[in-house]
SERONU-627528 format. One record per residue (C-alpha): residue number from 1; residue in one letter; x, z, y. Coordinates in pm, whole numbers, padded with zeros to 5 digits, m for minus. Each point is the difference from the previous one (the first is absolute). Layout:
% residues N
+-----+------+--------+--------+--------+
!  nr ! rest !      x !      z !      y !
+-----+------+--------+--------+--------+
! NUM !    a !      X !      Z !      Y !
...
+-----+------+--------+--------+--------+
% end
This chain:
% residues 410
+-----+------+--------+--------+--------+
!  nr ! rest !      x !      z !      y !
+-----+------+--------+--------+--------+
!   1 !    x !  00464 !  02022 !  01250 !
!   2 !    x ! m00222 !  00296 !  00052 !
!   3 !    x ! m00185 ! m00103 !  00319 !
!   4 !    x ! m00189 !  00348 !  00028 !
!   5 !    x !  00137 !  00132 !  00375 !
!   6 !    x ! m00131 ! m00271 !  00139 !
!   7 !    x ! m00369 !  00004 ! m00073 !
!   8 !    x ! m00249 !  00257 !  00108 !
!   9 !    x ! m00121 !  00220 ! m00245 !
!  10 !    x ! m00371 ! m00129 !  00067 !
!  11 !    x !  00164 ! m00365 ! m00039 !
!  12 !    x !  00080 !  00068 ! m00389 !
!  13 !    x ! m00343 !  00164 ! m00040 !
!  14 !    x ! m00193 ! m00271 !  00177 !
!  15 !    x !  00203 ! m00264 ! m00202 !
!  16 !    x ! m00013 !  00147 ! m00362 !
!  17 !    x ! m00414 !  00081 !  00064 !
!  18 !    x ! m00035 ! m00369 !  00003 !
!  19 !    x !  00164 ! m00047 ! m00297 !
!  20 !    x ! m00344 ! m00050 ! m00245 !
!  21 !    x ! m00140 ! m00208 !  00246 !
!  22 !    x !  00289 ! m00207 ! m00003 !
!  23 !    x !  00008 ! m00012 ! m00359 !
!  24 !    x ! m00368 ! m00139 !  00002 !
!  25 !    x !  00068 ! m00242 !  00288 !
!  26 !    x !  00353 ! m00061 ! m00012 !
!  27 !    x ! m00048 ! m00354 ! m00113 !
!  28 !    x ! m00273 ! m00071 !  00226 !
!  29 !    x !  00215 !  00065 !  00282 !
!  30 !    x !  00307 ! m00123 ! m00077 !
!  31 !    x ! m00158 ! m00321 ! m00041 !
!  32 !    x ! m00169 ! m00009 !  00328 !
!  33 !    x !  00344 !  00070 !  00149 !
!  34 !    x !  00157 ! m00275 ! m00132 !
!  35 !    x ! m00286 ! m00242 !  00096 !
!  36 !    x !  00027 !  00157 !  00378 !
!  37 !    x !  00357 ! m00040 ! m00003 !
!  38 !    x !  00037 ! m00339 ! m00090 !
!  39 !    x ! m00276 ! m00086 !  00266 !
!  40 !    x !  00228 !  00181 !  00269 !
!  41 !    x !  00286 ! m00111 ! m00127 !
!  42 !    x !  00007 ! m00336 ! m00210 !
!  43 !    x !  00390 !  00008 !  00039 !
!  44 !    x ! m00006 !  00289 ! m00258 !
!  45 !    x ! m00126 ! m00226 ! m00268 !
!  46 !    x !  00285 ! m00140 ! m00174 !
!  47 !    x !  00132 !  00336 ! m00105 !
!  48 !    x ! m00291 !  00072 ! m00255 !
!  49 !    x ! m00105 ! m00198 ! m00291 !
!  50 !    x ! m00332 ! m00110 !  00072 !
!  51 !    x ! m00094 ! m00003 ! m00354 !
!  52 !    x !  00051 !  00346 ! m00016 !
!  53 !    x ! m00223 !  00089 !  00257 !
!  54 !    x ! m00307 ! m00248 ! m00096 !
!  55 !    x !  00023 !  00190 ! m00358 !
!  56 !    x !  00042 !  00319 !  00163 !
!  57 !    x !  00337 !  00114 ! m00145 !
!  58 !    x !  00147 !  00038 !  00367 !
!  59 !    x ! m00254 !  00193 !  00150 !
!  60 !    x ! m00028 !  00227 ! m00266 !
!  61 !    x !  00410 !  00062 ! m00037 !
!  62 !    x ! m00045 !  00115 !  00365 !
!  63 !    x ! m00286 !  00205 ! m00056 !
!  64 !    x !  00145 !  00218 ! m00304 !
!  65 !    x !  00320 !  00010 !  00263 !
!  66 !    x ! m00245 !  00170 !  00291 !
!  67 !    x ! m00182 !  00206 ! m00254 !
!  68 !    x !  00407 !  00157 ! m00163 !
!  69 !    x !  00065 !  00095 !  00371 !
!  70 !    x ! m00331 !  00107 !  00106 !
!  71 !    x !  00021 !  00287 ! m00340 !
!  72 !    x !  00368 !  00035 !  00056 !
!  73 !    x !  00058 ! m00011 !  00386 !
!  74 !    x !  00111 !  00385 !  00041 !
!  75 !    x !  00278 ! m00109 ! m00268 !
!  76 !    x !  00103 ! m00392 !  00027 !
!  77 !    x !  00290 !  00090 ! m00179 !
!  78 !    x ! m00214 ! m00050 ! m00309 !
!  79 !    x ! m00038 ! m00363 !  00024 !
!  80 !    x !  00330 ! m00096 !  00094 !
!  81 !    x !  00001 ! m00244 ! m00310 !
!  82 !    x ! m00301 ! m00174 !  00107 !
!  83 !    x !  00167 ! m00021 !  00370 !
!  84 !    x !  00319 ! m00134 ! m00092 !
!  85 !    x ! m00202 ! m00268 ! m00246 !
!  86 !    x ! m00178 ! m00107 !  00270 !
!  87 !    x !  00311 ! m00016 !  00222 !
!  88 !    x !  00170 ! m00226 ! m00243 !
!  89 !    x ! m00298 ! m00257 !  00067 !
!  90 !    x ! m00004 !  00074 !  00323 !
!  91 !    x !  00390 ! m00057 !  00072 !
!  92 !    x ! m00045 ! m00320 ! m00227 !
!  93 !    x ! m00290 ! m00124 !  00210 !
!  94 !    x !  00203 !  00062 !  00338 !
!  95 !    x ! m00291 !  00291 !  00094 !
!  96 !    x !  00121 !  00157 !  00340 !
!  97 !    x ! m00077 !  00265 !  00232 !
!  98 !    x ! m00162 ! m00159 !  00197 !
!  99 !    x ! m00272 ! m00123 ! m00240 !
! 100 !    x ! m00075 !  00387 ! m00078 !
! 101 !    x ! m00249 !  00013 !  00287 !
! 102 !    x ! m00185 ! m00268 !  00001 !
! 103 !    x ! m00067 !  00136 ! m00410 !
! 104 !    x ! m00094 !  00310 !  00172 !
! 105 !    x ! m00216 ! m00114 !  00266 !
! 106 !    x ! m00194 ! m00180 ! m00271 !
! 107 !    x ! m00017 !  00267 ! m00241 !
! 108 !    x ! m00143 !  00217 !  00259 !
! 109 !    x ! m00250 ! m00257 !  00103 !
! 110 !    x ! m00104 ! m00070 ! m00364 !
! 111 !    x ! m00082 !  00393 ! m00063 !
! 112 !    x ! m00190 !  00012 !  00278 !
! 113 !    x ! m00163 ! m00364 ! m00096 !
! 114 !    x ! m00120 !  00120 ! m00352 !
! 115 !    x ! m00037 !  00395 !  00023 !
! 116 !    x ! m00228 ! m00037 !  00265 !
! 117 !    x ! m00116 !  00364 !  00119 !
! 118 !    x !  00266 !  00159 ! m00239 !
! 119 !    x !  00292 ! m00126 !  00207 !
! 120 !    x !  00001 !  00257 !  00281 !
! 121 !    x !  00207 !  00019 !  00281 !
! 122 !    x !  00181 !  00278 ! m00175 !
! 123 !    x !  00077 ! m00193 ! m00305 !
! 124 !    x !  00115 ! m00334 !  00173 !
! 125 !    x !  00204 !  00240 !  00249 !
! 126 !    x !  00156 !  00155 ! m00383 !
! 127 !    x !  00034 ! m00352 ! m00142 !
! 128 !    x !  00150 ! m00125 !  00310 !
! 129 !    x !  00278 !  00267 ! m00015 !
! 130 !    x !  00067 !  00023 ! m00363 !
! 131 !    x !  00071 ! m00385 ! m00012 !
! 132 !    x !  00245 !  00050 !  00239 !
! 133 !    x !  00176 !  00184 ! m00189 !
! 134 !    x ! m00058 ! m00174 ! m00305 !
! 135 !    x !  00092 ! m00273 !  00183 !
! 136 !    x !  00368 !  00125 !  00104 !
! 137 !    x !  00066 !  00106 ! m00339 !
! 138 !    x ! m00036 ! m00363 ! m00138 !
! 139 !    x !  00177 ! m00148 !  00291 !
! 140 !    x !  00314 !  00228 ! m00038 !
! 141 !    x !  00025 ! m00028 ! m00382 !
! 142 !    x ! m00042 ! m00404 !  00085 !
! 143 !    x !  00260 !  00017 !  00240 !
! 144 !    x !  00278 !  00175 ! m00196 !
! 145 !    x ! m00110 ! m00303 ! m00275 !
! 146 !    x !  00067 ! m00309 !  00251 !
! 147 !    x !  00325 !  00154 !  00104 !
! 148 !    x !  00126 !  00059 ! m00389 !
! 149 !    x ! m00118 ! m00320 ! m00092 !
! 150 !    x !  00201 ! m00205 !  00307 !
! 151 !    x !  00292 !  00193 ! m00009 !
! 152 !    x !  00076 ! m00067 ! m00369 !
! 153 !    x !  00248 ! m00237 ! m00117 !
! 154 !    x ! m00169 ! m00316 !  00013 !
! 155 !    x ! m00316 !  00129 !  00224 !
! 156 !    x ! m00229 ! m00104 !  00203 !
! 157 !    x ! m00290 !  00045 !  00227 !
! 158 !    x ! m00310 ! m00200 !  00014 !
! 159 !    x ! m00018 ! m00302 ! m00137 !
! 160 !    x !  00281 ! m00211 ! m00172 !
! 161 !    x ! m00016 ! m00376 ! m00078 !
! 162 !    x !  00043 ! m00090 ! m00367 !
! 163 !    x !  00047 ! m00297 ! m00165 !
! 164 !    x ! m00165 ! m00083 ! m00354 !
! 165 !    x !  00288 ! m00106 ! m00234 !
! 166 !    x ! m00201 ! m00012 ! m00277 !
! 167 !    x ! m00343 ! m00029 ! m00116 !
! 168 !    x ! m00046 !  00070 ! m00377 !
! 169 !    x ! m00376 ! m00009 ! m00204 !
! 170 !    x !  00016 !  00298 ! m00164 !
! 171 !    x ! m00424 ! m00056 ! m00174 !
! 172 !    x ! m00272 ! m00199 !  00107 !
! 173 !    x ! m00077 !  00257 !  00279 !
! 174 !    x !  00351 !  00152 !  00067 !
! 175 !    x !  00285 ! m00161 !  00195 !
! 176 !    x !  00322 !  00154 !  00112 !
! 177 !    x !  00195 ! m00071 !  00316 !
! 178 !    x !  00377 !  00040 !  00036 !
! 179 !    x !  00037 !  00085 !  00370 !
! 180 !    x !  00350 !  00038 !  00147 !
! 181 !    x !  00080 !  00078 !  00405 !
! 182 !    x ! m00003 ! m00331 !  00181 !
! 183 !    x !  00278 !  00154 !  00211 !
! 184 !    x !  00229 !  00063 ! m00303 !
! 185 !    x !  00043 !  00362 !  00047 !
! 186 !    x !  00014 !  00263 ! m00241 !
! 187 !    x ! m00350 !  00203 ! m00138 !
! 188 !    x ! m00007 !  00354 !  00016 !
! 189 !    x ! m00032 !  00165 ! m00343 !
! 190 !    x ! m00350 !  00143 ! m00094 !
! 191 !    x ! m00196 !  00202 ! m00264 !
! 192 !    x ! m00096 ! m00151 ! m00330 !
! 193 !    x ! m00389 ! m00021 !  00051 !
! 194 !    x ! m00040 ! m00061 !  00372 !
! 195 !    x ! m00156 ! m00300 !  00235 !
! 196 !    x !  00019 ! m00198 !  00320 !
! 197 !    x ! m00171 ! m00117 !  00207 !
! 198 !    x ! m00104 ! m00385 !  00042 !
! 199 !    x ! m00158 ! m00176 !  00335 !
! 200 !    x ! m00156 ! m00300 ! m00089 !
! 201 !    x ! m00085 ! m00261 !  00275 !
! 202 !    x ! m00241 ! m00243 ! m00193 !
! 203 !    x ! m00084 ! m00271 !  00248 !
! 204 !    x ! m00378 !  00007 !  00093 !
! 205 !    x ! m00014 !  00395 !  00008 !
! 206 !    x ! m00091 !  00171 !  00298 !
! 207 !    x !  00270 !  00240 ! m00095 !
! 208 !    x !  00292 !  00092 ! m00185 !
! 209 !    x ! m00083 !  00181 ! m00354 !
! 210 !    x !  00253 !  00275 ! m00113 !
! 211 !    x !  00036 !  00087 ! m00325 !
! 212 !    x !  00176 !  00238 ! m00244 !
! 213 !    x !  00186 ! m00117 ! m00331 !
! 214 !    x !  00217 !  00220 ! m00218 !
! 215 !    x !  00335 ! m00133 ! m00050 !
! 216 !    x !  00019 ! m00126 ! m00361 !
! 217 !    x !  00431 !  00019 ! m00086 !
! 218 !    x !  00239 !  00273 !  00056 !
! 219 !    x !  00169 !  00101 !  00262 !
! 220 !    x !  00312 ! m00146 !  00126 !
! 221 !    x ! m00008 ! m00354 ! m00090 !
! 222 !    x !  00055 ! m00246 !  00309 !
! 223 !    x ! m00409 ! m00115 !  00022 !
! 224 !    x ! m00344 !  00173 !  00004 !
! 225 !    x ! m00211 ! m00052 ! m00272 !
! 226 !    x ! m00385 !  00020 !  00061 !
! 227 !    x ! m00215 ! m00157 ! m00289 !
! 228 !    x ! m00396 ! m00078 !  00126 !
! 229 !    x ! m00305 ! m00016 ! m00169 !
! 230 !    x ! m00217 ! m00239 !  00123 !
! 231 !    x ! m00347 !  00179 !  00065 !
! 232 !    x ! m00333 ! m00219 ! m00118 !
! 233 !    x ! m00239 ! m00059 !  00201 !
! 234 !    x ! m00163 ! m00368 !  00142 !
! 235 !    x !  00142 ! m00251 !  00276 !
! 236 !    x !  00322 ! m00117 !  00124 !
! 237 !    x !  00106 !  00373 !  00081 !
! 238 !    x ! m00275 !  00237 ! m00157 !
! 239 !    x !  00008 !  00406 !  00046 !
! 240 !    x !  00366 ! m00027 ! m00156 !
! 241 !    x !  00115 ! m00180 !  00336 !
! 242 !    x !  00357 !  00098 ! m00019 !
! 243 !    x !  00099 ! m00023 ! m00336 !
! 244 !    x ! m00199 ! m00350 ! m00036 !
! 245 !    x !  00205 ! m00123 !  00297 !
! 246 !    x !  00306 !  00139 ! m00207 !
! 247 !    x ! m00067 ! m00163 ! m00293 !
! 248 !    x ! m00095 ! m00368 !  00151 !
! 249 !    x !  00130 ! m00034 !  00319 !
! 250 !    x !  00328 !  00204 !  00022 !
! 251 !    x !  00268 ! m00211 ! m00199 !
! 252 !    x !  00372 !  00057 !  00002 !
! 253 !    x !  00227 ! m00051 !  00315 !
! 254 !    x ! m00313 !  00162 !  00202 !
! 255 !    x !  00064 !  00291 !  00235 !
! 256 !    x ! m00165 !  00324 ! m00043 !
! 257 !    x !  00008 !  00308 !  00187 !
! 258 !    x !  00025 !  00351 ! m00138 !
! 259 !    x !  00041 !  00345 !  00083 !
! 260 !    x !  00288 !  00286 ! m00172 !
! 261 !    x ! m00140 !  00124 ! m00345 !
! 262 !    x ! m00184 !  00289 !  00018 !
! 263 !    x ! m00237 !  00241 ! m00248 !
! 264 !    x !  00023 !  00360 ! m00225 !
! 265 !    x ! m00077 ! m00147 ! m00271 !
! 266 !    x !  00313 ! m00036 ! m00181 !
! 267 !    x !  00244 !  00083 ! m00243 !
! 268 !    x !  00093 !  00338 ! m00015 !
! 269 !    x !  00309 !  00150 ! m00105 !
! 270 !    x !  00037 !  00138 ! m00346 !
! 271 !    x !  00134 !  00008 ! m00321 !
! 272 !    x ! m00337 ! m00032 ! m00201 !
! 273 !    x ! m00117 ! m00303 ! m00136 !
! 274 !    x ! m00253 ! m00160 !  00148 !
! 275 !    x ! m00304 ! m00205 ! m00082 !
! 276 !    x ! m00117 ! m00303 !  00224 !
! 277 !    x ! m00410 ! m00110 ! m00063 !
! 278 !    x ! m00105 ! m00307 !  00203 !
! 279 !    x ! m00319 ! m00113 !  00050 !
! 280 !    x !  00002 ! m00392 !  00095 !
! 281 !    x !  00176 ! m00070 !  00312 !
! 282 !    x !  00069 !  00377 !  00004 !
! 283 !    x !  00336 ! m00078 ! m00139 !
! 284 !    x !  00179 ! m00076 !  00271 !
! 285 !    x !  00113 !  00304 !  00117 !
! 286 !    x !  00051 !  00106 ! m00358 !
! 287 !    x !  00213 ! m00319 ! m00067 !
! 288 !    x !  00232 !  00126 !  00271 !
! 289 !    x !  00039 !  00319 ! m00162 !
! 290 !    x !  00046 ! m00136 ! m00314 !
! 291 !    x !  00285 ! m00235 !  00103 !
! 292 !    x !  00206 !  00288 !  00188 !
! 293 !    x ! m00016 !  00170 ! m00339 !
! 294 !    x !  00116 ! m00277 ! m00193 !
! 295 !    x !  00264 ! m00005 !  00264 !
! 296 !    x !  00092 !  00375 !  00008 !
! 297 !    x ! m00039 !  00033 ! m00425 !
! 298 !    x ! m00056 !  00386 !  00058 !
! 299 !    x ! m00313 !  00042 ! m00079 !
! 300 !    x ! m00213 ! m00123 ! m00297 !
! 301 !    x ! m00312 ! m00203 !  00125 !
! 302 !    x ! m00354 ! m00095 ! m00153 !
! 303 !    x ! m00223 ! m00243 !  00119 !
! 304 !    x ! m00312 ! m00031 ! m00072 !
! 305 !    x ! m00208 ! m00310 !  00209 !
! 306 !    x ! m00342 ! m00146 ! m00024 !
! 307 !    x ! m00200 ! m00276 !  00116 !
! 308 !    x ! m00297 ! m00211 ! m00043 !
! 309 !    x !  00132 ! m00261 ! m00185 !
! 310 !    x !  00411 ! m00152 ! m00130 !
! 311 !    x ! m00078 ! m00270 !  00283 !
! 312 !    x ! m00046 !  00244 !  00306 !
! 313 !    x !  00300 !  00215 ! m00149 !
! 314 !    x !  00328 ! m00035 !  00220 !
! 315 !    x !  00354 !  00069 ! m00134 !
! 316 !    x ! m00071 !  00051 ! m00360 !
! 317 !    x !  00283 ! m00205 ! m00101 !
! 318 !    x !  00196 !  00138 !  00184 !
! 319 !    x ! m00089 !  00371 ! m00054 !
! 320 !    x ! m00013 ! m00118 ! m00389 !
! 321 !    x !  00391 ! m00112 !  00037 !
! 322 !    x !  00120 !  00302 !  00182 !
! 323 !    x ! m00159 !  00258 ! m00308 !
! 324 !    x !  00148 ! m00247 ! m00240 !
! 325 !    x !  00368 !  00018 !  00105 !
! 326 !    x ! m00025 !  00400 !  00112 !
! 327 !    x ! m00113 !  00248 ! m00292 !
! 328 !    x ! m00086 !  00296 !  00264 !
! 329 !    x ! m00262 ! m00260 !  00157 !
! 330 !    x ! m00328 !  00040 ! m00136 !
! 331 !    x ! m00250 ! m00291 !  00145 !
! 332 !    x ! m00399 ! m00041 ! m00169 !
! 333 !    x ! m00288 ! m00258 !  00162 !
! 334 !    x ! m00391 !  00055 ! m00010 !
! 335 !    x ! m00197 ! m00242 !  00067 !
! 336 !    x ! m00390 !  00001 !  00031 !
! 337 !    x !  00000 ! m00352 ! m00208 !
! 338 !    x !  00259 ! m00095 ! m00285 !
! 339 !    x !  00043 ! m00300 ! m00116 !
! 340 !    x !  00118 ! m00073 ! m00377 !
! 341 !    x !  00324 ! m00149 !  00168 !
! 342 !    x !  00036 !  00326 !  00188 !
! 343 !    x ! m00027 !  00180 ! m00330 !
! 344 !    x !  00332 ! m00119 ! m00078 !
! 345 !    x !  00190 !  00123 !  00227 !
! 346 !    x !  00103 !  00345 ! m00044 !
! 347 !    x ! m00028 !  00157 !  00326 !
! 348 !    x ! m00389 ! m00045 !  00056 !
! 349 !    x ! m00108 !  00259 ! m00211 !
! 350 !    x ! m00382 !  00050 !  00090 !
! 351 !    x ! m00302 ! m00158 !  00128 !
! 352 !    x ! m00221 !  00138 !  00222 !
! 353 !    x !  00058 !  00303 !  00249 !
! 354 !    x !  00259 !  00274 ! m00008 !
! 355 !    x ! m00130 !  00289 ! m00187 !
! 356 !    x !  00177 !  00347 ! m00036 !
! 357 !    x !  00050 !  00015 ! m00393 !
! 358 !    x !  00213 ! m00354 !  00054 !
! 359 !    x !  00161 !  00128 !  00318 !
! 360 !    x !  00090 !  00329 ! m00208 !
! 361 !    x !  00142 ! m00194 ! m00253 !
! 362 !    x !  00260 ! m00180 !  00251 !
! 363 !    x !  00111 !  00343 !  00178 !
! 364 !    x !  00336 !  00157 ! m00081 !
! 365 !    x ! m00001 !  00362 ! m00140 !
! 366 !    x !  00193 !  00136 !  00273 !
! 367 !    x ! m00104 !  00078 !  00388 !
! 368 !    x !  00003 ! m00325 !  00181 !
! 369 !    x ! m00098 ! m00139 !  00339 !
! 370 !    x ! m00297 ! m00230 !  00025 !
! 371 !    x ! m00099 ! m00261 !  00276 !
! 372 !    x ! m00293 ! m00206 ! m00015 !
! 373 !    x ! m00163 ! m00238 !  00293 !
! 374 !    x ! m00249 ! m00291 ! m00081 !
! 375 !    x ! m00395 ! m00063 !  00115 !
! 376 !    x ! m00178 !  00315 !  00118 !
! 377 !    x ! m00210 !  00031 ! m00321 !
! 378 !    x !  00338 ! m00051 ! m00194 !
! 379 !    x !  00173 !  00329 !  00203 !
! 380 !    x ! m00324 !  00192 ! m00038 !
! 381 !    x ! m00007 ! m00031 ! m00383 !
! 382 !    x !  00420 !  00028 ! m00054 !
! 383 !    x ! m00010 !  00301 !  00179 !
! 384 !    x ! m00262 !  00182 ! m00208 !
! 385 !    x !  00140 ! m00112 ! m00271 !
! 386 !    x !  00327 !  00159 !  00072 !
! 387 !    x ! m00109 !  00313 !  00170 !
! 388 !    x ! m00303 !  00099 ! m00210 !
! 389 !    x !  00047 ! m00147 ! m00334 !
! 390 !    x !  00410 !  00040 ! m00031 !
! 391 !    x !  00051 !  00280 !  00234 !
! 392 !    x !  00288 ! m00159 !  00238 !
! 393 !    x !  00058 !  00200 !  00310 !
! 394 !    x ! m00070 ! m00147 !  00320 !
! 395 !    x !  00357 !  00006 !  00101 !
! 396 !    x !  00108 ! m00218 ! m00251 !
! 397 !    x ! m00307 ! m00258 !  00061 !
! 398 !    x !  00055 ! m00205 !  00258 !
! 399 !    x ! m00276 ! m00310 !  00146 !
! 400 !    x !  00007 ! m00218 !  00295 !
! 401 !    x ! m00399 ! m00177 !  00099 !
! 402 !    x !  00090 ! m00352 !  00138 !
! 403 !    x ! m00171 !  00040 !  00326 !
! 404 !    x ! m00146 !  00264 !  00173 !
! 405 !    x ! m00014 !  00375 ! m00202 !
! 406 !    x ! m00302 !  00011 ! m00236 !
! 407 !    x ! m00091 !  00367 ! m00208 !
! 408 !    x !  00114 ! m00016 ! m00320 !
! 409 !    x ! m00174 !  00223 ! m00125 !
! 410 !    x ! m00346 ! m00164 !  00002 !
+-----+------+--------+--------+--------+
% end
């Protein structure tokens, strides 16, 4: 991946000076750039969550992106990770090459737009050429993703219609949707923990709305499973447009489209056992892990999930049932408010939020594997917990932000 031939020496000098300016401004611009681009280019709209942008996660995903290849740009082998995450979205989203430069041209424009003076001709002429090959490098890891994904056994490229089989309330604000090919064909397999990609035409919109659910079963069954929480907010279809229209318009025999499963945020091989922690909706992903180990019975499992409330809790009976009949499943709720009927059942085992001293008292004595995914607060706090406070290695830590990349660390 090494792109260093390529660029001029004074290129990786130029770009890596602006790297504290950047780092100050980063948001700053990357928000102006998305406001200029969807002014030139209103046909770009649908691909990005508007909600995102208004409360700024978007923009500032982008920015820490610019910033890890303005410090690392004489060695973009470094962030390969945070490349091939982004390609995953990107492949999901149907990104192509030929979106790359109208990002660029806008980028460009918005440095010189909000750096004023301290955008010179030297450092747009640095910019220009180090997104360029930034630019390549996403394209061709992209590229080798869309062919892999349509050339597998029951592949695709694009978008596929679907047809909702079944629509199940899971709590008050989650519902799932069975979703099987509307052509009959067969679904490729995919990785415990990964999403698709939804387009949702909702009739008075000025455009179509894409959005990105994880699937909630295993692999290999006949139907997609995607299960929605319905976002609150005021109006017919508030800030939570798509998964309102989900939950009260989209009904079963209706026609979705969808695009191949995609994300690296998944299951990984191993023999360890391995610890699930969901925060609200956050189990979805998790819940697809979990049922491919019930299915596989190699591994022991432990999962720990939380929520506000028994009401907005999905699949506790059913996550109840499966530690009941399996001895090597280990399954314990949290929920910010107990009820005394809650108290009896033996699976909700604390009010109020997940602490480390009850967390410590779940874990298994040996080395396991931990995934966690839930509400950005919710990430933030699981992963001190587990890194500071009970010393698990990063590699054996793994989180997925719904939505655009946030730091975890702050």
């Amino acid at each position: 991946m090494s792109q260093n031939s390529v660029l001029h020496e004074n290129t990786l000098e130029t770009v890596k000076a602006t790297a504290p300016i950047l780092e100050a401004r980063g948001s700053e611009i990357t928000s102006y750039f998305y406001k200029r681009m969807f002014e030139h280019h209103p046909e770009l709209l649908h691909i990005f969550n508007q909600t995102n942008q208004k409360i700024g996660r978007q923009p500032e995903a982008l920015a820490n992106t610019v910033l890890a290849a303005a410090k690392n740009i004489d060695q973009l082998e470094t962030i390969l990770p945070v490349v091939k995450q982004i390609a995953h979205k990107h492949r999901s989203l149907q990104i192509k090459p030929e979106h790359y430069p109208i990002v660029g041209e806008n980028l460009l424009a918005a440095m010189k737009e909000v750096l004023g003076d301290a955008a010179t001709d030297d450092v747009i002429s640095a910019w220009e050429e180090a997104y360029g090959v930034i630019a390549d490098v996403f394209i061709s890891v992209e590229k080798d993703m869309y062919e892999a994904t349509e050339s597998q056994t029951g592949g695709w490229d694009g978008f596929r219609s679907f047809t909702v089989s079944k629509k199940e309330v899971e709590s008050d604000v989650i519902t799932s949707f069975y979703l099987r090919p509307t052509d009959g064909g067969t679904l490729p397999m995919f990785e415990p923990g990964q999403y698709i990609t939804l387009k949702a035409d909702i009739p008075g919109e000025d455009y179509l709305h894409l959005r990105q659910y994880s699937l909630s079963d295993s692999p290999g069954n006949d139907y997609f499973r995607i299960s929605v929480k319905r976002e609150e907010g005021e109006g017919e279809l508030p800030d939570g447009i798509v998964s309102t229209f989900l939950h009260r318009h989209v009904k079963k025999g209706d026609t979705i489209e969808v695009t191949a499963p995609a994300g690296d945020f998944y299951l990984q091989p191993s023999k360890r056992p391995v610890v699930l922690i969901s925060g609200g909706v956050g189990l979805t992903p998790l819940m697809s892990m979990f049922n491919k180990l019930v299915e596989d019975q190699n591994r022991s499992v432990i999962f720990i999930q939380t929520a506000q409330s028994r009401n907005l809790h999905a699949m506790h009976e059913y996550t109840s049932k499966v530690a009941d009949e399996n001895e090597w499943v280990s399954y314990h709720a949290c929920y910010d408010n107990v009820t005394i009927t809650d108290k009896q059942d033996p699976y909700i085992q604390k009010e109020g939020r997940i602490d480390t001293e009850w967390l410590r008292s779940l874990l298994p004595e040996e080395e396991a594997d931990y995934y966690f995914c839930g509400p950005v607060p919710f990430l933030r706090a699981v992963y001190h917990m587990l890194k500071e406070d009970l010393q698990i290695p990063e590699e054996r830590a793994h989180f997925e932000f719904f939505g655009p990349a946030a730091d975890i660390e702050n």
